[in-house]
N, C-alpha and C positions, 0 to 999 in steps of 0.2 A: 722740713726737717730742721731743728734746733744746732744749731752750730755747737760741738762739743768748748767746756771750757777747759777740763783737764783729761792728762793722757792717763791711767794708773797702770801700773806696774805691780802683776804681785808675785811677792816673795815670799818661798818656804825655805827658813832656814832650822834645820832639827823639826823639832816639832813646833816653834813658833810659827804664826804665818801671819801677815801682814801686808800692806800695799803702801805704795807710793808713786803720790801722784805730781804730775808734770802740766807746767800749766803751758798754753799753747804758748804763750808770750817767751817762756824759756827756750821752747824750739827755736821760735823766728830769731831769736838774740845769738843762741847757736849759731845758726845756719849765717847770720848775716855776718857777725865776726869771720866765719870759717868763708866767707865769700870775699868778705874785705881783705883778704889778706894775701888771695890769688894773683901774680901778678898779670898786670893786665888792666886790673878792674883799679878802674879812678874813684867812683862811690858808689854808693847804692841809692837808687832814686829814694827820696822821702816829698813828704808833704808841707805845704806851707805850716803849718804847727811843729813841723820836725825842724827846719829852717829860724822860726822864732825862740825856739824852745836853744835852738845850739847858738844864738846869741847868748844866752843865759848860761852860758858852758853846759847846759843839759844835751846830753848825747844819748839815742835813740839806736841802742848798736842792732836791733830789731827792723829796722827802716829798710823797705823795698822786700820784705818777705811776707807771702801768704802763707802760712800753713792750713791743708783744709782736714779735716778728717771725714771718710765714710768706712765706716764699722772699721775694721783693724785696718781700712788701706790709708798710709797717712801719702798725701802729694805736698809739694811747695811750689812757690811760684816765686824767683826770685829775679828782681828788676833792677839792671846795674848800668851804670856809664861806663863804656870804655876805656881808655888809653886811644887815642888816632894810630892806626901803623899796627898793633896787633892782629894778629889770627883770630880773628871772631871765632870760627868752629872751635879752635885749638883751645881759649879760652872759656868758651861755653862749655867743654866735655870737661874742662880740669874744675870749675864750679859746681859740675855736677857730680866728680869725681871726689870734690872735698866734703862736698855737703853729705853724700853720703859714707864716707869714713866717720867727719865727725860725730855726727847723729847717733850712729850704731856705735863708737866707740862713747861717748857721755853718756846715751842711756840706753844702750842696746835696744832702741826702737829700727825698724826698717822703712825708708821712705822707698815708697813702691812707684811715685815718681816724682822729676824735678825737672822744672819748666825754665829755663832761663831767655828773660828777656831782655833784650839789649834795646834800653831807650833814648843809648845817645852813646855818641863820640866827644872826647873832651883831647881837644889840641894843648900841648903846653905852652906856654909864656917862652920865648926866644929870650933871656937874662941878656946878651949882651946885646942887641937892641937897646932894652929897656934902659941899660944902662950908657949908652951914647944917646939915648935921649933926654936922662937926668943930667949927665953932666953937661951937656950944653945948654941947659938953662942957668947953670950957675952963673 
């Protein structure tokens, strides 16, 4: 089975009718914003071209989402680093609670499901460490 490239959407307004279509890369840019933004979630895994590409200030706001299509059921598969010390469950249901508000509300499409996986915990930098170790080298 050929991987779809766009979603369409058709519209009857009056007697016009018409479509519009949605390219898969727009979902995942959706969906991966609408995950970034959860707190909790430190990033979203990407790929070493995602990694080279964001030296270049290219930012890849798609990065760590599959979207798949079969016939009208759309799923995603969304892959994020933690925060250390959150609620995984807690976190996981509110990513899959955002992804599917925002989806249906930007294009009234319905994701029928969403997969989140957690492929790391990211501990933060201790600031006053760091910083009684810089100034003792001066």
């Amino acid at each position: 089975m050929a991987d779809q490239k766009y979603v369409t959407l058709k519209e009857n307004i009056g007697s016009v009718e018409g479509n519009a279509e949605i390219s898969y890369q727009v979902l995942e840019i959706i969906l991966g914003i609408a995950t970034s933004q959860v707190e909790g979630v430190y990033e979203m895994r990407g790929t070493l071209s995602n990694r080279i590409n964001s030296l270049f200030g290219i930012i890849n706001h798609g990065k760590g989402v599959d979207v798949k299509f079969n016939g009208d059921n759309i799923s995603a598969d969304i892959f994020v680093y933690l925060e250390y010390g959150v609620s995984i469950p807690k976190v996981s249901t509110e990513i899959q609670k955002i992804a599917i508000e925002q989806l249906s509300f930007m294009t009234d499409l319905e994701l029928n499901q969403v997969n989140v996986h957690v492929v790391g915990l990211i501990t933060k930098k201790d600031e006053t460490i760091e910083r009684v170790i810089s100034d003792s080298k001066e």
